[in-house]
C-alpha positions as CSV (number, residue, x, y, z in Angstrom):
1,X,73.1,-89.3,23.1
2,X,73.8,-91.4,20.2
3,X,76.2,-93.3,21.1
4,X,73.7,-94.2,24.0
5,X,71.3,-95.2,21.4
6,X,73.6,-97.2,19.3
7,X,74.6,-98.9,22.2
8,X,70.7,-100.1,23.2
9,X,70.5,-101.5,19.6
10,X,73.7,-103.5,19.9
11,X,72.6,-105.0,23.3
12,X,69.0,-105.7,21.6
13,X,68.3,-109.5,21.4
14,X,65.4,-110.8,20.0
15,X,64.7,-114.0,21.5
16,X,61.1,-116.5,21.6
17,X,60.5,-115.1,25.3
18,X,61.1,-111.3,24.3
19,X,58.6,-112.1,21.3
20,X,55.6,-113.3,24.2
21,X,56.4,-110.6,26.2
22,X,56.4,-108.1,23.3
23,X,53.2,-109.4,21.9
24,X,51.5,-109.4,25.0
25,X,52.2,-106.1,26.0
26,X,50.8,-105.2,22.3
27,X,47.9,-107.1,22.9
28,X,47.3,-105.6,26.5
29,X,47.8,-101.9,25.0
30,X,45.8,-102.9,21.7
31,X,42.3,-103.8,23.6
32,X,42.2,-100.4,24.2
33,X,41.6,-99.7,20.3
34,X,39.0,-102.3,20.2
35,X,37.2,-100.6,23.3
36,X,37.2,-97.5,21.3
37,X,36.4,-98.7,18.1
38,X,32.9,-100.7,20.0
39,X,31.9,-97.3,21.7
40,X,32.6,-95.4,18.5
41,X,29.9,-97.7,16.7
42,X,27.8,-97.9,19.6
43,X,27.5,-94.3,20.2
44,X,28.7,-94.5,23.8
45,X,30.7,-96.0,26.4
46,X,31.0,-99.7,26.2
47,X,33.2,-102.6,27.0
48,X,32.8,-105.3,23.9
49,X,33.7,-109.0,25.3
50,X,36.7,-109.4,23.0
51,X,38.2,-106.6,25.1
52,X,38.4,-109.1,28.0
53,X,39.7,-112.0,25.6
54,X,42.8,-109.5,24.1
55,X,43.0,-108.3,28.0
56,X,43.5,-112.2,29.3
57,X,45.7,-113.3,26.6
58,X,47.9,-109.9,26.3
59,X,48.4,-110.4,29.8
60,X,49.0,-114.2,30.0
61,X,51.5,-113.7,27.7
62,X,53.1,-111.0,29.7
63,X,52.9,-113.3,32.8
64,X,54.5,-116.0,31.0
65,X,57.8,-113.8,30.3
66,X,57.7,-112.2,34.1
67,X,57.5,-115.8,35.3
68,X,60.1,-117.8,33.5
69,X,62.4,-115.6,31.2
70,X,62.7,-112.3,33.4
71,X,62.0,-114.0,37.0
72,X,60.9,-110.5,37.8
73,X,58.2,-110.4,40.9
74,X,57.3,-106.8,39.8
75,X,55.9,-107.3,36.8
76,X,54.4,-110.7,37.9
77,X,52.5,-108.4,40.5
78,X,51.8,-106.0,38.1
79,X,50.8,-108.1,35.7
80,X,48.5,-110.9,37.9
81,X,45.2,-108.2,39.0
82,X,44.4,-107.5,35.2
83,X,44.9,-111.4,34.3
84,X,42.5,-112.5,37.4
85,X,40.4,-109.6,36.5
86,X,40.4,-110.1,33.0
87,X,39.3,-114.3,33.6
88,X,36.5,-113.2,36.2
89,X,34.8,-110.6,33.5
90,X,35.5,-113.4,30.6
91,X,33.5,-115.8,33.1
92,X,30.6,-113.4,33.7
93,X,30.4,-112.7,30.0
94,X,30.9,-116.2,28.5
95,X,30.9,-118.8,31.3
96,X,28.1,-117.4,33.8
97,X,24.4,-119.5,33.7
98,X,22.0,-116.8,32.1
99,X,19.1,-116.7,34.3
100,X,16.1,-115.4,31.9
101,X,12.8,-113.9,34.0
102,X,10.2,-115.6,33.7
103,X,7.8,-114.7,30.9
């Protein structure tokens, strides 16, 4: 069992692609705290808008390293729904025309 372990940190490269992919996935799994903090202050359930800003970029960044370092359609698949997902919630929150009713 060590030796297996020894062996994974030999064969561990740090490279500037492994850095995007490790960030993003740290991003990705961070939002999560930032959800939790925002219904911890709130008092309930909620989903702040910087949740969908760490969710795009965590995953951006993810989708950058599936794409051109792994060339791994897995986790471009798995990694594509939360980034369009992400981008449409982002547009409702930040990009979408308020419509106020009339007063």
């Amino acid at each position: 069992m060590l030796d297996s372990l020894v062996q994974l940190v030999d064969r561990f490269e740090l490279n500037g692609w492994k850095v995007i992919g490790l960030l993003g996935a740290a991003m990705f799994g961070c939002r999560w705290l930032v959800q939790a903090a925002a219904s911890r202050q709130a008092g309930r359930s909620i989903v702040p808008p910087s949740f969908w800003i760490i969710s795009i970029a965590g995953s951006f960044m993810q989708l950058l390293y599936f794409t051109f370092y792994r060339v791994d359609s897995v986790g471009i698949i798995n990694t594509l729904p939360p980034f369009l997902i992400s981008g449409y919630n982002c547009w409702l929150v930040f990009g979408k025309p308020r419509v106020h009713p009339p007063k």
